[in-house]
C-alpha positions as CSV (number, residue, x, y, z in Angstrom):
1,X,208.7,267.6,-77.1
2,X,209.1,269.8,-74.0
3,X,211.0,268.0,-71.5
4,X,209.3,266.8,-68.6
5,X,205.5,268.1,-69.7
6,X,204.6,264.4,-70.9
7,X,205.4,263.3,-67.9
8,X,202.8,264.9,-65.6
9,X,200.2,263.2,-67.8
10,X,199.6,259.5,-66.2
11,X,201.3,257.2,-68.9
12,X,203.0,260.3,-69.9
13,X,206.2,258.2,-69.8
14,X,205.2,255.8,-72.4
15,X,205.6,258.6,-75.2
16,X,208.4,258.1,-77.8
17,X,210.2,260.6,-79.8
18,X,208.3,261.6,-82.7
19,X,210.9,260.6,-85.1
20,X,209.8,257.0,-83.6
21,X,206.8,257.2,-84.5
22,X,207.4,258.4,-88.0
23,X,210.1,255.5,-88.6
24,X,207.3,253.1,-87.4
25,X,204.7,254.3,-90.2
26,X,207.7,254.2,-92.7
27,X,208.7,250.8,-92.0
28,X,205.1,249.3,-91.3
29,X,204.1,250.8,-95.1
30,X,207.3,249.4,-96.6
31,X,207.9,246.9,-99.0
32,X,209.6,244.9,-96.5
33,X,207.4,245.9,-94.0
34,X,204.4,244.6,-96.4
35,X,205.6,241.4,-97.0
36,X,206.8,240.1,-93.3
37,X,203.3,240.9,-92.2
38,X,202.5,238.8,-95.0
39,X,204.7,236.4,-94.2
40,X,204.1,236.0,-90.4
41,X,200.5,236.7,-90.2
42,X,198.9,236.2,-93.7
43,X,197.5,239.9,-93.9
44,X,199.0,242.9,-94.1
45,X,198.2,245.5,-91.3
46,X,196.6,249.0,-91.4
47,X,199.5,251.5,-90.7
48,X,197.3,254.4,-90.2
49,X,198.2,254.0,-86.2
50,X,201.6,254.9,-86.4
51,X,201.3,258.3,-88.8
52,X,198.1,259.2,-86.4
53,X,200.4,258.9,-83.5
54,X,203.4,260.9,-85.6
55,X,200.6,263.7,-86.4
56,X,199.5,263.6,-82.7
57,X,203.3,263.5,-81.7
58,X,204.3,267.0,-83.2
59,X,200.4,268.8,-82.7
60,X,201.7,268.1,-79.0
61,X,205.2,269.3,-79.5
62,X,203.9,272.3,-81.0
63,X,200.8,273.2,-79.3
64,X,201.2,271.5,-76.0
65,X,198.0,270.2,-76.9
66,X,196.8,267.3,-74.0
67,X,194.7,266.0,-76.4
68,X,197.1,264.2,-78.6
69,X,199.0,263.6,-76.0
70,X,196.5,261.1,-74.4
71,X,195.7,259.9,-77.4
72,X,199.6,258.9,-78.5
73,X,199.1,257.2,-74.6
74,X,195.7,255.6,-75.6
75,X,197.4,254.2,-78.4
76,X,200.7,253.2,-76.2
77,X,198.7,251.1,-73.6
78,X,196.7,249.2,-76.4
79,X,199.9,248.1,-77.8
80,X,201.3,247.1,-74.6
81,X,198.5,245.2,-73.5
82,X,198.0,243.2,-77.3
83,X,201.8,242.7,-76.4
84,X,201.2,241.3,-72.7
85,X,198.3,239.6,-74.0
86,X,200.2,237.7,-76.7
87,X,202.5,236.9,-73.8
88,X,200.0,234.9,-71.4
89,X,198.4,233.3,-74.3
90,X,201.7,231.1,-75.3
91,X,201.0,228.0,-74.1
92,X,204.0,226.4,-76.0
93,X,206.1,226.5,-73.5
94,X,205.5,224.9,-70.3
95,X,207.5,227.6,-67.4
96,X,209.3,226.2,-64.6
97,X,209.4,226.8,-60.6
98,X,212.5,226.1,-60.1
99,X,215.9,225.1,-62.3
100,X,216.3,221.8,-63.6
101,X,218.0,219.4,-61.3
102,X,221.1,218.9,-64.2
103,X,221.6,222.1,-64.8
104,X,225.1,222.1,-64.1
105,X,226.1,219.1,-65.1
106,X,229.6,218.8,-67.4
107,X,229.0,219.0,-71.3
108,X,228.8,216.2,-73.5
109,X,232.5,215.0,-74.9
110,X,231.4,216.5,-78.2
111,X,230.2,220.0,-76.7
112,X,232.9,220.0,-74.3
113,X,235.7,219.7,-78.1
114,X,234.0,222.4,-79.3
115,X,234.3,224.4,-76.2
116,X,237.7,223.8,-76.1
117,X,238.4,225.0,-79.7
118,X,236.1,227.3,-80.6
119,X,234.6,230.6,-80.0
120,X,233.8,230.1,-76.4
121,X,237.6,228.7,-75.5
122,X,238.8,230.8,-73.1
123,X,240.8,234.0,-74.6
124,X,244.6,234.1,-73.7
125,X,245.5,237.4,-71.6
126,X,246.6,240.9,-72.6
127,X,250.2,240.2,-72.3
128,X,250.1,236.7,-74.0
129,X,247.8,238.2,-76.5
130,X,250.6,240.8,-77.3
131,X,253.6,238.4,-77.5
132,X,251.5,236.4,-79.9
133,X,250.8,239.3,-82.0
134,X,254.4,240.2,-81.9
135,X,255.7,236.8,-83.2
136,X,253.3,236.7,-85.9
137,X,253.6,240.3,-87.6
138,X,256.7,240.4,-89.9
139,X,259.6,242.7,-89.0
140,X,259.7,244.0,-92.3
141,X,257.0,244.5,-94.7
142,X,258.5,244.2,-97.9
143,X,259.5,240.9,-97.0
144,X,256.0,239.7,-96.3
145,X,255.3,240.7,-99.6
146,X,258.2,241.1,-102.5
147,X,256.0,243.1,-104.8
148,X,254.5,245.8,-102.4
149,X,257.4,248.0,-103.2
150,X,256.2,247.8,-107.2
């Protein structure tokens, strides 16, 4: 695309590269792709979106033609707005106006354990890190291992 030129369209912003677009067709027309629509929705989806908007995509980088630009844009605010739409129509969770009144309370005993010990336990410092390391790796290396000289 020519840099800048999308962008004194309104919505001009919204444009992806084309190779977006192109990955998007491949993937919705996939195997893969196929069968996590069918999994997720029950029906596979029409594709034909995404290669318009790859067609569309390098007509424009061609040609400069506006045309295709506003409809790749045409295309880019229907998907936000199904997006957005999708948004406000969850009504599975129930959103808050303020934090609860516990939310920094200590951890359970059990949570707390696991803290202590696992992946979240704080990590020891550069220089204790280093004398660790240093105490650990073998001064010699053939006698870590007798037959690595074999």
């Amino acid at each position: 695309m020519v840099e800048g030129d999308e962008r004194k369209v309104h919505g001009g912003w919204m444009i992806r590269p084309c190779e977006m677009y192109k990955e998007e067709y491949r993937d919705c027309n996939s195997y893969r792709g196929k069968f996590h629509q069918l999994f997720t929705t029950g029906e596979t989806r029409d594709c034909s979106e995404w290669k318009e908007d790859y067609v569309n995509c390098v007509k424009y980088q061609d040609t400069l033609d506006l045309q295709a630009l506003k409809s790749i844009i045409a295309h880019e605010k229907q998907r936000v707005a199904t997006r957005v739409a999708n948004v406000l129509s969850n009504d599975v969770w129930q959103l808050r106006d303020e934090p609860r009144t516990d939310w920094n309370s200590p951890l359970p005993e059990h949570l707390e354990n696991l803290r202590q010990k696992g992946s979240l336990a704080k990590k020891p410092a550069k220089e204790e890190a280093r004398k660790i390391k240093k105490e650990t790796v073998p001064p010699n290396p053939t006698e870590a291992d007798p037959f690595a000289a074999v």
